[in-house]
MARKOLZA-562463 format. One record per residue (C-alpha): residue number from 1; x, y, z. Coordinates in steps of 0.02 Angstrom, whole numbers. Example, Ala and Ser with C-alpha at 12.3 -4.5 7.8 and 13.67 -1.06 7.14 Angstrom:
+-----+--------+--------+--------+
: num :      x :      y :      z :
+-----+--------+--------+--------+
:   1 :    615 :   -225 :    390 :
:   2 :    684 :    -53 :    357 :
+-----+--------+--------+--------+
This chain:
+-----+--------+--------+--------+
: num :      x :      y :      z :
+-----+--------+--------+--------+
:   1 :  -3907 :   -540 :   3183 :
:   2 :  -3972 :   -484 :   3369 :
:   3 :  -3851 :   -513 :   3495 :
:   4 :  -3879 :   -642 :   3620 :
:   5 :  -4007 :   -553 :   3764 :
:   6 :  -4014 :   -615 :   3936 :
:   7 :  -4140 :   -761 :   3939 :
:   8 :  -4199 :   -737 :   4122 :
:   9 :  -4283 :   -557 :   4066 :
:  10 :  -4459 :   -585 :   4079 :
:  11 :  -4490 :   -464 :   3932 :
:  12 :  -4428 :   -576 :   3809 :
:  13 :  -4551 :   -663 :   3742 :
:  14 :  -4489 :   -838 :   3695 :
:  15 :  -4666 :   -908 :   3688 :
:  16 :  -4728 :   -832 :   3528 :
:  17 :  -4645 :   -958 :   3390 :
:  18 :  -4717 :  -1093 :   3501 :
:  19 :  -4906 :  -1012 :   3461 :
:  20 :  -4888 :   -999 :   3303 :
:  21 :  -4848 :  -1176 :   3278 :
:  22 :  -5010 :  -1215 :   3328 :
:  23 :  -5098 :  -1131 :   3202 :
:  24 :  -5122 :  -1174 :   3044 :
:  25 :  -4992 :  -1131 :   2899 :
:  26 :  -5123 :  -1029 :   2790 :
:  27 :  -5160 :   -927 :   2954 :
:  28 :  -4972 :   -922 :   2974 :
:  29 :  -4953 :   -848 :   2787 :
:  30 :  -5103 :   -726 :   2806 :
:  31 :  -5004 :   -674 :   2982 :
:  32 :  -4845 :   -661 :   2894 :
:  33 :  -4915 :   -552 :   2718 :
:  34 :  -5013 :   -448 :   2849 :
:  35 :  -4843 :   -384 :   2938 :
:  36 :  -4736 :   -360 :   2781 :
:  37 :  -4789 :   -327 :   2613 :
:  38 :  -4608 :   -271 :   2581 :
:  39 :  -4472 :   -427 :   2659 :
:  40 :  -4414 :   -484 :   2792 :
:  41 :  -4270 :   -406 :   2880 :
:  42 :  -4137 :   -485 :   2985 :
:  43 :  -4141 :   -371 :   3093 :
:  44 :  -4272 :   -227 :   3153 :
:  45 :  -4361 :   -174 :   3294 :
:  46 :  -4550 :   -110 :   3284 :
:  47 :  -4650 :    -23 :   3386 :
:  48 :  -4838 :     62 :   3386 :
:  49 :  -4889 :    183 :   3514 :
:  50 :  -5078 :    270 :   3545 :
:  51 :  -5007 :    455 :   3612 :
:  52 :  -5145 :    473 :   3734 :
:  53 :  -5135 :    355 :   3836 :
:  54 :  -4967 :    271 :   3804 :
:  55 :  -5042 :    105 :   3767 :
:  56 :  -4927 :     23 :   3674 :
:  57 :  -5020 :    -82 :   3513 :
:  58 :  -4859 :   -180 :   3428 :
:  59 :  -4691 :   -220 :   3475 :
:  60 :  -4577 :   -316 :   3403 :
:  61 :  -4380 :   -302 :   3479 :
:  62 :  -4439 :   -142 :   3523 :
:  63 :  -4326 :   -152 :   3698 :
:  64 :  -4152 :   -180 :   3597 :
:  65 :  -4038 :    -68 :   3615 :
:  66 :  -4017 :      0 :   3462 :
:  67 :  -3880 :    145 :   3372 :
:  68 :  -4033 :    305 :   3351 :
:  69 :  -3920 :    374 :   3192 :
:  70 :  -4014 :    553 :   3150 :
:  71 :  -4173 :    496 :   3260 :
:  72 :  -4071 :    576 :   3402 :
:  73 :  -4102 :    753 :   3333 :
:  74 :  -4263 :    710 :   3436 :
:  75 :  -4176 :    746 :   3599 :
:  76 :  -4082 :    884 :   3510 :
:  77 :  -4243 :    962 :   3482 :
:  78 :  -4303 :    929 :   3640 :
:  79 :  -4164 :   1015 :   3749 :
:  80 :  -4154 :   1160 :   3642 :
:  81 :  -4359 :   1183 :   3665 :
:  82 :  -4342 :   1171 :   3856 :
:  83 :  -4214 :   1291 :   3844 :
:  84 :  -4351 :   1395 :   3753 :
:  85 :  -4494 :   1363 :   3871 :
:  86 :  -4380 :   1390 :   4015 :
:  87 :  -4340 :   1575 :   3949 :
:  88 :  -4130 :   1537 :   3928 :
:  89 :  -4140 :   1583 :   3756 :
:  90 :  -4312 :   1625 :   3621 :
:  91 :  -4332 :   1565 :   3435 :
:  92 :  -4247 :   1718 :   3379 :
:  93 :  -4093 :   1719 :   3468 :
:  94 :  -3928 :   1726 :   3346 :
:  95 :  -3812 :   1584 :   3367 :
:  96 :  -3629 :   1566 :   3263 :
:  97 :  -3565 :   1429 :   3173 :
:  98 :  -3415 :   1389 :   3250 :
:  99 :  -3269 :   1274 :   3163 :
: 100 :  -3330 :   1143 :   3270 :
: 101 :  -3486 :   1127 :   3178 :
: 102 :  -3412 :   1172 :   3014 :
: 103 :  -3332 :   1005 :   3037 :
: 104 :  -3467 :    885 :   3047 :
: 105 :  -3519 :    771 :   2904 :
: 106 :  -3577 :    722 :   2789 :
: 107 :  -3743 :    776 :   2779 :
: 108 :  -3747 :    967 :   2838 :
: 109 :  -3785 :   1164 :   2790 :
: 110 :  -3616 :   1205 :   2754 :
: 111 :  -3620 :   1360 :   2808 :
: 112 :  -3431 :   1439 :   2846 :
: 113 :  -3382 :   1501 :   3017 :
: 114 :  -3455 :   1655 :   3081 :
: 115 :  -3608 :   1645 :   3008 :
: 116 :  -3773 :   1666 :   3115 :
: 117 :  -3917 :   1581 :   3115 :
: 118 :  -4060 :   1607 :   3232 :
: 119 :  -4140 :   1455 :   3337 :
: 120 :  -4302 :   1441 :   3237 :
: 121 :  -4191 :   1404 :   3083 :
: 122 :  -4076 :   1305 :   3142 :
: 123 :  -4229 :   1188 :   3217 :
: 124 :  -4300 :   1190 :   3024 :
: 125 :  -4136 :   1160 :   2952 :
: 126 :  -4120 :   1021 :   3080 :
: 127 :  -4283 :    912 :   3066 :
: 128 :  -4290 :    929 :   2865 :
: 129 :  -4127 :    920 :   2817 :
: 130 :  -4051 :    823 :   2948 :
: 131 :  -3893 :    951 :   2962 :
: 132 :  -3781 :    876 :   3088 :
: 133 :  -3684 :   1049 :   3082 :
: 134 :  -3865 :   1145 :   3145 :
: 135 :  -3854 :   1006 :   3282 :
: 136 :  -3681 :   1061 :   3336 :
: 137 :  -3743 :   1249 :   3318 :
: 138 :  -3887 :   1225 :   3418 :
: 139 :  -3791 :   1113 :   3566 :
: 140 :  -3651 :   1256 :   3606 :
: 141 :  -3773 :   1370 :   3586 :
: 142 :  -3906 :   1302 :   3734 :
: 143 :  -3752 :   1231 :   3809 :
: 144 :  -3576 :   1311 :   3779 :
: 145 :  -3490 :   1154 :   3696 :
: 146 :  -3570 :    982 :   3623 :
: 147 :  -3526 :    878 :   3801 :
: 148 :  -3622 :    998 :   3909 :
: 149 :  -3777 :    981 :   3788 :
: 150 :  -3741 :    795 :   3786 :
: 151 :  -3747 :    772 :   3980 :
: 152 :  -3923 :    903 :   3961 :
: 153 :  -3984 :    755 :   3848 :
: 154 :  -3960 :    631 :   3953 :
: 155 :  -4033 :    707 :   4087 :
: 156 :  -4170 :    744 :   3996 :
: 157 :  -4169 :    526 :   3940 :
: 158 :  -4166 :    493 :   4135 :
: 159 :  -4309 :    603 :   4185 :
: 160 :  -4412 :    537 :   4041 :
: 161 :  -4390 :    361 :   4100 :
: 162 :  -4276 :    329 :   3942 :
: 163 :  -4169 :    193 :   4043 :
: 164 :  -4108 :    117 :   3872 :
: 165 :  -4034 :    291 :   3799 :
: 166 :  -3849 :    383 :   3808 :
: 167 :  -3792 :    537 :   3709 :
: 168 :  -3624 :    582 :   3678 :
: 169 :  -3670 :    690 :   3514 :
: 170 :  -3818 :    798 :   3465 :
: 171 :  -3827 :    736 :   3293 :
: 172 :  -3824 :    540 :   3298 :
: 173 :  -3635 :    508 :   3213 :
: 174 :  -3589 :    343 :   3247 :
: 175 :  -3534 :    325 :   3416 :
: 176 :  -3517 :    150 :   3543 :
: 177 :  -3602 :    251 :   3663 :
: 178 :  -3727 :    317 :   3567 :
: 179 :  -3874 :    201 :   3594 :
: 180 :  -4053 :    195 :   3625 :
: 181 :  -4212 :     81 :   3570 :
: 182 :  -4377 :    105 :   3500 :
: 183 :  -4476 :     78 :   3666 :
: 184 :  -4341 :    255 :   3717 :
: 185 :  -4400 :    335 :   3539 :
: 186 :  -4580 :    303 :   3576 :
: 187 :  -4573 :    391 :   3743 :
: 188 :  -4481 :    545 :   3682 :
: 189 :  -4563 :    560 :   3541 :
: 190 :  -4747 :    547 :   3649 :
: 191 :  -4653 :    657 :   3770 :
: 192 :  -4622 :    786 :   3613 :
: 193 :  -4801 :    788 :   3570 :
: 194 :  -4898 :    805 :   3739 :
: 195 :  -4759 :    927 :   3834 :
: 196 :  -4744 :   1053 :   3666 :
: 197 :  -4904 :   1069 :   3579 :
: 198 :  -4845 :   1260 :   3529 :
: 199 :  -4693 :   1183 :   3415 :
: 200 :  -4787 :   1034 :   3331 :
: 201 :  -4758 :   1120 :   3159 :
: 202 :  -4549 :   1085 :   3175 :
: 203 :  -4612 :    890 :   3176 :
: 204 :  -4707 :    903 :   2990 :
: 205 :  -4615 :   1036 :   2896 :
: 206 :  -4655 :    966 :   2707 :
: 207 :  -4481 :   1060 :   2658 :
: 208 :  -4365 :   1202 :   2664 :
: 209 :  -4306 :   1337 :   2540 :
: 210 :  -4164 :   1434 :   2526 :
: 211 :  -4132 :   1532 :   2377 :
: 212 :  -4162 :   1403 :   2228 :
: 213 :  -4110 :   1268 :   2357 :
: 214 :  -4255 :   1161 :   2403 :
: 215 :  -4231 :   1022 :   2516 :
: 216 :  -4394 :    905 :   2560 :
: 217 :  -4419 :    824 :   2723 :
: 218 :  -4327 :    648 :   2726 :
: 219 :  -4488 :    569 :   2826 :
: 220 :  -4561 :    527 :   2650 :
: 221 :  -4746 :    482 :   2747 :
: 222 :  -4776 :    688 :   2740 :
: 223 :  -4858 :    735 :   2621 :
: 224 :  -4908 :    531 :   2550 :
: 225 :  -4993 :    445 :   2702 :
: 226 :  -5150 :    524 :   2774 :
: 227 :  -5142 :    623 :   2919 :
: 228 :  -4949 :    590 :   2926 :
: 229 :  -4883 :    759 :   3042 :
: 230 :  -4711 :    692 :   3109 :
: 231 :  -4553 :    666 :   3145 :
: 232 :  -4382 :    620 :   3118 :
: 233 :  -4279 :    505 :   3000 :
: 234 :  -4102 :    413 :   3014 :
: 235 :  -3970 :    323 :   2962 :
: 236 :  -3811 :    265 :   2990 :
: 237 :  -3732 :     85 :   2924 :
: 238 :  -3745 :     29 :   3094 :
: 239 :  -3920 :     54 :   3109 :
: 240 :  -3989 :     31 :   2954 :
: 241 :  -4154 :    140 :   2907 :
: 242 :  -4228 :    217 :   3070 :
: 243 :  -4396 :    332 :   3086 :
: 244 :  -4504 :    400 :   3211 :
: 245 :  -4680 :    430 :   3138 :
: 246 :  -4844 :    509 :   3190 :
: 247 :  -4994 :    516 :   3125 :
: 248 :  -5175 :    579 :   3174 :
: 249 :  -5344 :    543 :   3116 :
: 250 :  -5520 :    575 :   3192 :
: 251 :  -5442 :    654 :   3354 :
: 252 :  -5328 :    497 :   3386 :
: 253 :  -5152 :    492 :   3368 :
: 254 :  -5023 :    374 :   3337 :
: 255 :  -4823 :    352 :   3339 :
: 256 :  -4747 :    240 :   3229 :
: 257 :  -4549 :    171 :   3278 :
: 258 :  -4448 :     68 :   3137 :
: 259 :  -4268 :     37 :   3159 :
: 260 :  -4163 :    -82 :   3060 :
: 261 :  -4241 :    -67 :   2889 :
: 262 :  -4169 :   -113 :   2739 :
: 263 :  -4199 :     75 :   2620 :
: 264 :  -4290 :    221 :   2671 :
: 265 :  -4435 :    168 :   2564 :
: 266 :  -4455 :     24 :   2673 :
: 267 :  -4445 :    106 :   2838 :
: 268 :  -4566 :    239 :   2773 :
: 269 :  -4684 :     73 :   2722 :
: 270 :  -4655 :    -14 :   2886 :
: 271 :  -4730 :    134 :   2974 :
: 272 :  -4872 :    171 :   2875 :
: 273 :  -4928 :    -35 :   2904 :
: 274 :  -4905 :     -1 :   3084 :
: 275 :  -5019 :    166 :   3070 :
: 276 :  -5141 :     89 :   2962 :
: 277 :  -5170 :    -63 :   3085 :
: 278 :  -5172 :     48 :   3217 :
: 279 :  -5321 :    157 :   3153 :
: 280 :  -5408 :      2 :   3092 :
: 281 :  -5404 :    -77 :   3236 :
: 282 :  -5290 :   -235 :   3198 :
: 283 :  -5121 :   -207 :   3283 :
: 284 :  -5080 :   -374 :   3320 :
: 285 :  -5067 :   -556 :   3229 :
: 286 :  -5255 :   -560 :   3246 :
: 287 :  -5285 :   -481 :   3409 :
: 288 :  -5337 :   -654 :   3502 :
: 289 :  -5155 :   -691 :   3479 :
: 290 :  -5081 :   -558 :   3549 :
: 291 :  -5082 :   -517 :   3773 :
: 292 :  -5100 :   -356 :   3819 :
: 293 :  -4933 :   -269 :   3824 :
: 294 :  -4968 :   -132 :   3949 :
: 295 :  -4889 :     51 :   3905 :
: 296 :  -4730 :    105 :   3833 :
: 297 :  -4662 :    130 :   4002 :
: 298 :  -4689 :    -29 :   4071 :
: 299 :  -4593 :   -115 :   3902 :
: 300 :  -4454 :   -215 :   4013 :
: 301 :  -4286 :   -173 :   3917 :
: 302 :  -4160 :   -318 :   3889 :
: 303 :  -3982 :   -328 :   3919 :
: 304 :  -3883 :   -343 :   3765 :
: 305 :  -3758 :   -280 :   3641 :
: 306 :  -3852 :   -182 :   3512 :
: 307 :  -3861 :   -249 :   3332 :
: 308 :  -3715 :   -189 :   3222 :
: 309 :  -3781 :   -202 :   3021 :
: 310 :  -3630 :   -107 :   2929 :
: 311 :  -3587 :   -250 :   2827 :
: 312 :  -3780 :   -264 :   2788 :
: 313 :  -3813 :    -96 :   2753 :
: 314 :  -3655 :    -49 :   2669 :
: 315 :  -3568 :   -207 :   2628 :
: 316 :  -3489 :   -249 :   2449 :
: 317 :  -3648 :   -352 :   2402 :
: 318 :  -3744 :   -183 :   2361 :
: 319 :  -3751 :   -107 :   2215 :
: 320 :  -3738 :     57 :   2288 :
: 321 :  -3696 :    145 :   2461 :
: 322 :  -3838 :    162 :   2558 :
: 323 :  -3893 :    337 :   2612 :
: 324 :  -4001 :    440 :   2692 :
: 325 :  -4084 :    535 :   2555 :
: 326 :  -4093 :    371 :   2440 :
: 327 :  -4266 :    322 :   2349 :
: 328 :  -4264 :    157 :   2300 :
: 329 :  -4418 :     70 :   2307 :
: 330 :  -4464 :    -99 :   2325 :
: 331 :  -4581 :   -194 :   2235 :
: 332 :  -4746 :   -235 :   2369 :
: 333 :  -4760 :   -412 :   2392 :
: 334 :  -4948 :   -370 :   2370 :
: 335 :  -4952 :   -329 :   2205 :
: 336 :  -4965 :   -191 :   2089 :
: 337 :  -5135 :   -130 :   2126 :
: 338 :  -5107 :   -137 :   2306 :
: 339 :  -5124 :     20 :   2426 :
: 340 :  -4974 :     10 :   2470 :
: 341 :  -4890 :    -28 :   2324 :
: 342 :  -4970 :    147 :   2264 :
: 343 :  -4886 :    222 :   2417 :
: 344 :  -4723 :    145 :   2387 :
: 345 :  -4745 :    238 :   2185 :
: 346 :  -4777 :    388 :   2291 :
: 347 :  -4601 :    408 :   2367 :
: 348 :  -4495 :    432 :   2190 :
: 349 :  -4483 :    590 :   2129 :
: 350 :  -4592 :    603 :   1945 :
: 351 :  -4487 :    596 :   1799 :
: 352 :  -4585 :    716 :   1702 :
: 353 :  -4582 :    896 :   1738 :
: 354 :  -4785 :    895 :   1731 :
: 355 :  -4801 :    734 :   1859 :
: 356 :  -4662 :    849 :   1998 :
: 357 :  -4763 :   1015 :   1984 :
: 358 :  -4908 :    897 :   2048 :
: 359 :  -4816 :    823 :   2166 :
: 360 :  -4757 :    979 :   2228 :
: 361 :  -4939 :   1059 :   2267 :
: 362 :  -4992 :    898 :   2348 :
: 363 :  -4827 :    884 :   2463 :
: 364 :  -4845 :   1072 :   2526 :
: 365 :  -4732 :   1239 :   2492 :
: 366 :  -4549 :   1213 :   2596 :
: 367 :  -4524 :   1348 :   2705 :
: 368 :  -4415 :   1489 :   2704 :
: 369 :  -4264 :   1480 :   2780 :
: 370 :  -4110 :   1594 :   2817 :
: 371 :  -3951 :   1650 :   2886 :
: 372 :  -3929 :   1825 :   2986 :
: 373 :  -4071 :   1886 :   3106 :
: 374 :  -4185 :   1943 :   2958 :
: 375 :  -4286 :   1863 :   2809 :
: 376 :  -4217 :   1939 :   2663 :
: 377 :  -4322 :   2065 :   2573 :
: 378 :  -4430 :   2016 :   2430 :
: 379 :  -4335 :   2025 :   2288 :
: 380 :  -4166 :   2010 :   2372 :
: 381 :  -4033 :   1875 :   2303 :
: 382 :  -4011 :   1751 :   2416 :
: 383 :  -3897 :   1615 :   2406 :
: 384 :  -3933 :   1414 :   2433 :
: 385 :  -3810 :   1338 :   2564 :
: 386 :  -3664 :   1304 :   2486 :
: 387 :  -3667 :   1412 :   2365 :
: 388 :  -3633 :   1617 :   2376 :
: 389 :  -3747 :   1757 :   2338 :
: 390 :  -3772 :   1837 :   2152 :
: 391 :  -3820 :   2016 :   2192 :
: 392 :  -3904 :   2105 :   2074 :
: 393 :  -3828 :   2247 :   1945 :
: 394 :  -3843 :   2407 :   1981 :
: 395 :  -3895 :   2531 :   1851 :
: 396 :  -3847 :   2728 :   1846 :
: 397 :  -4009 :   2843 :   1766 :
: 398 :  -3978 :   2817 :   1570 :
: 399 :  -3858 :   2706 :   1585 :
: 400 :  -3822 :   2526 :   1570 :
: 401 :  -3768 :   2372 :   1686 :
: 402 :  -3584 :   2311 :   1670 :
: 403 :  -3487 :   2183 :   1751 :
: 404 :  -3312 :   2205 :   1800 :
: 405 :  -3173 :   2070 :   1785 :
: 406 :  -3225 :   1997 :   1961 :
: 407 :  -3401 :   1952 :   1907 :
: 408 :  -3447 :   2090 :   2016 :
: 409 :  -3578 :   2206 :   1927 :
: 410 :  -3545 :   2408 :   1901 :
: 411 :  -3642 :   2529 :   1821 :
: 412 :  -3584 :   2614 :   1673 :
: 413 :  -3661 :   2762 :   1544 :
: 414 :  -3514 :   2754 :   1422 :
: 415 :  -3420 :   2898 :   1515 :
: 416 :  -3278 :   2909 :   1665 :
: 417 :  -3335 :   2868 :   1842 :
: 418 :  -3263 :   3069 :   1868 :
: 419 :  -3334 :   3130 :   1737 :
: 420 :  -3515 :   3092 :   1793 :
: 421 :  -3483 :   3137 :   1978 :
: 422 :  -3376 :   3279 :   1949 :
: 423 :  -3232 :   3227 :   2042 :
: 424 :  -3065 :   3170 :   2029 :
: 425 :  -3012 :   2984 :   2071 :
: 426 :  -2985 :   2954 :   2242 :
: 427 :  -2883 :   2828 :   2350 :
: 428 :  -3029 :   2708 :   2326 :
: 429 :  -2986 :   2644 :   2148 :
: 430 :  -2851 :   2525 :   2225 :
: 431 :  -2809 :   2323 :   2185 :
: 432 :  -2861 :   2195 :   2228 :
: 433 :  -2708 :   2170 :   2352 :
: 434 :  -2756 :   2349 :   2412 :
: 435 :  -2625 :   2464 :   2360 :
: 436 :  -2643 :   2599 :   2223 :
: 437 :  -2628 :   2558 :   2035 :
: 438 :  -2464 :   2608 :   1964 :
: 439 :  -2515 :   2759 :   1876 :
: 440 :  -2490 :   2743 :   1676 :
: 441 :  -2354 :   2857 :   1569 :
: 442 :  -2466 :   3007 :   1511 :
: 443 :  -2426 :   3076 :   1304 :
: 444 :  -2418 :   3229 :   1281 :
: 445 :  -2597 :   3312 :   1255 :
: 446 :  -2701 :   3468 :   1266 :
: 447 :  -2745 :   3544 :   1424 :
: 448 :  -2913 :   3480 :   1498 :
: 449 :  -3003 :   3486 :   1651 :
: 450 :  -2974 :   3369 :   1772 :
: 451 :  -3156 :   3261 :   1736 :
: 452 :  -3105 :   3227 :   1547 :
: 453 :  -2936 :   3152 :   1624 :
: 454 :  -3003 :   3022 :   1769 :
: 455 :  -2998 :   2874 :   1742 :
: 456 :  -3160 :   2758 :   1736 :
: 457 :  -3165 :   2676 :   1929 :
: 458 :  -3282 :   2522 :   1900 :
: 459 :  -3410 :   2540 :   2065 :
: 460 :  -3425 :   2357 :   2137 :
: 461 :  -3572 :   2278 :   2238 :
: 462 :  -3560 :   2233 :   2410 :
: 463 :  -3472 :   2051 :   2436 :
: 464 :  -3564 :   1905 :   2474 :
: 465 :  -3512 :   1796 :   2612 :
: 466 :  -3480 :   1616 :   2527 :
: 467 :  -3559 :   1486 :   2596 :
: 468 :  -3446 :   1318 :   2568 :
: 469 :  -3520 :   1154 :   2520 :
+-----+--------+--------+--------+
């Protein structure tokens, strides 16, 4: 499945199958269960970082290039922070959804053109959600169009040391010349962490809300595995299941790099074996067999094509298209009772209505999120994306709510709209195309003020913008 590298790069290290044959086959089968209590894939790359000092504690093809899919959102993130820190723009500045970014798919906001977001929800949207339109939104924003922000990012790559990376997108849609490689991932990812402390809370945001729209964080290790606080998921059929993971306990923290798994349940496993070794202690195939392999930096990258797995990951042979947001989990090769096979139980959402309210409390409260410059009031309708706004009926004193024929609510006491303000109809009662109502033949009746003749003007409530799926 890996393309052919270049056999003369010293970082390849050919040696390893030789070492194992001398060992003996049960240490070989303890090796093997110890790395994957899932399967083996044909393809993936692995990588395990300490954040302090960049020592790097597993790798396994972690200097492939490889397609990032949604990882990239890292840079995205990145950039836009700089642009914080640097004082171009703050958290709170409005930015417009242009048709550009209306355009992206498939997984976005949906927001229509025109609307505003501010930075700090965009970023939220972005990292939980995985909206490639918010990536758009946040590129021309920082930027002024999604090439300028790409040539920002790769900037960025160079001055970071990321010699394996190149942007041409700010969301990670497939791309030839989108490419990177764990060893890159691990390095922006540590550069994340030690450079912008202040924003470390965008990296573990357990969910976000939005109206009755609630949308949990795709990094399924938040909230399960202990001390998990980070960072991005992705996916494309070229890349199969990527994620960038962090984790801390007792003051030291670790990053976690899979790309190439096989479901999102087994990327999210993959990592937490790589954390879990890492905090224990046992990183490698039994430490005596593993040489030192310096920092992340000094990881030698290799000159190749990287690994293409669309026919893997979305080929006929599966039952189902492969996505993002899927949950299928696979039985641990460890058994039942296994830790991890608990932690693999721990990624579907409960059936039962009882088992997801306590799974809710343990994953965290999503935050709030929100178009326009201003949290809407407490109380206030607010619509989900991709859906519009119901605002609320109006009532008059004594009287009762109505709807009109739009769905739009008016208030109503039983008598004419002039009758209870004491004044005639005005040019506001028009149609819906805007021009006056063709006024009705009147019979002949008995003189009466002009009050007890209006005619009842429904009072409508102020439109909602719709918000397309």
């Amino acid at each position: 499945m890996f393309p052919r590298p270049n056999r003369l790069d010293p970082s390849v290290h050919w040696l390893r199958n030789r070492r194992l044959t001398r060992i003996s086959t049960a240490a070989v089968l303890a090796a093997a269960s110890a790395l994957l209590a899932v399967h083996s894939a044909s393809a993936e790359a692995l990588l395990l970082v300490e954040v302090d000092t960049g020592k790097v504690l597993h790798a396994e093809n972690a200097t492939y290039p490889w397609y990032p899919a949604s990882v990239t959102k890292l840079m995205t993130a990145y950039v836009t922070l700089r642009a914080v820190k640097e004082g171009r723009l703050t958290l709170e500045s409005p930015l417009t959804v242009t048709a550009n970014a209306v355009a992206q798919q498939p997984v976005k906001m949906g927001f229509p053109a025109g609307t505003v977001v501010t930075v700090d929800n965009a970023l939220k949207m972005l990292m939980v959600k995985s909206a490639n339109d918010m990536a758009v939104v946040l590129a021309e924003g920082v930027a002024g169009s999604v090439e300028n922000f790409a040539d920002q990012m790769n900037a960025n790559a160079r001055r970071l040391g990321m010699t394996q990376s190149s942007f041409v997108n700010p969301n990670g849609l497939p791309a030839d010349d989108q490419i990177s490689s764990a060893r890159d991932m691990g390095m922006l990812a540590r550069a994340l962490i030690r450079e912008m402390p202040e924003y470390d809370y965008y990296w573990h945001l357990p969910g976000i809300r939005m109206g009755k729209m609630v949308q949990r964080n795709y990094n399924t290790l938040i909230g399960r595995y202990p001390g998990a606080d980070g960072m991005k998921t992705g996916f494309i059929c070229a890349s199969g299941f990527n994620l960038v993971a962090s984790a801390t306990r007792d003051g030291k923290r670790l990053i976690a790099v899979v790309m190439g798994a096989q479901s999102s349940a087994g990327r999210a496993l993959k990592a937490a074996q790589l954390l879990e070794r890492g905090f224990s202690g046992n990183s490698g195939l039994g430490g005596w067999l593993t040489p030192s392999l310096g920092t992340v930096e000094s990881l030698q990258p290799i000159s190749a094509e990287p690994p293409n797995l669309r026919e893997e990951m979305c080929g006929n042979h599966r039952k189902r298209q492969a996505t993002e947001d899927e949950d299928e989990v696979m039985p641990a090769a460890t058994g039942a009772d296994s830790p991890y096979a608990t932690f693999l139980a721990s990624l579907r959402t409960p059936k039962t209505k009882s088992a997801a309210l306590v799974q809710e409390s343990t994953l965290g409260e999503p935050v709030l999120v929100y178009t326009g410059t201003k949290p809407p009031a407490p109380g206030a309708p607010q619509a989900g994306w991709g859906e519009p706004a119901k605002p609320k009926a109006k009532r008059s004193k004594g009287g009762t709510a109505t709807a009109s024929k739009d769905g739009k609510p008016s208030a109503s006491d039983g008598k004419p709209k002039a009758a209870r303000d004491g004044a005639a109809p005005t040019a506001a009662a028009t149609s819906s195309e805007g021009a006056p109502p063709k006024p009705k033949p009147k019979k002949p009746a008995p003189k009466t003020s002009p009050a007890a003749a209006a005619t009842p003007t429904p009072v409508s409530a102020t439109q909602q913008t719709t918000q397309a799926r």
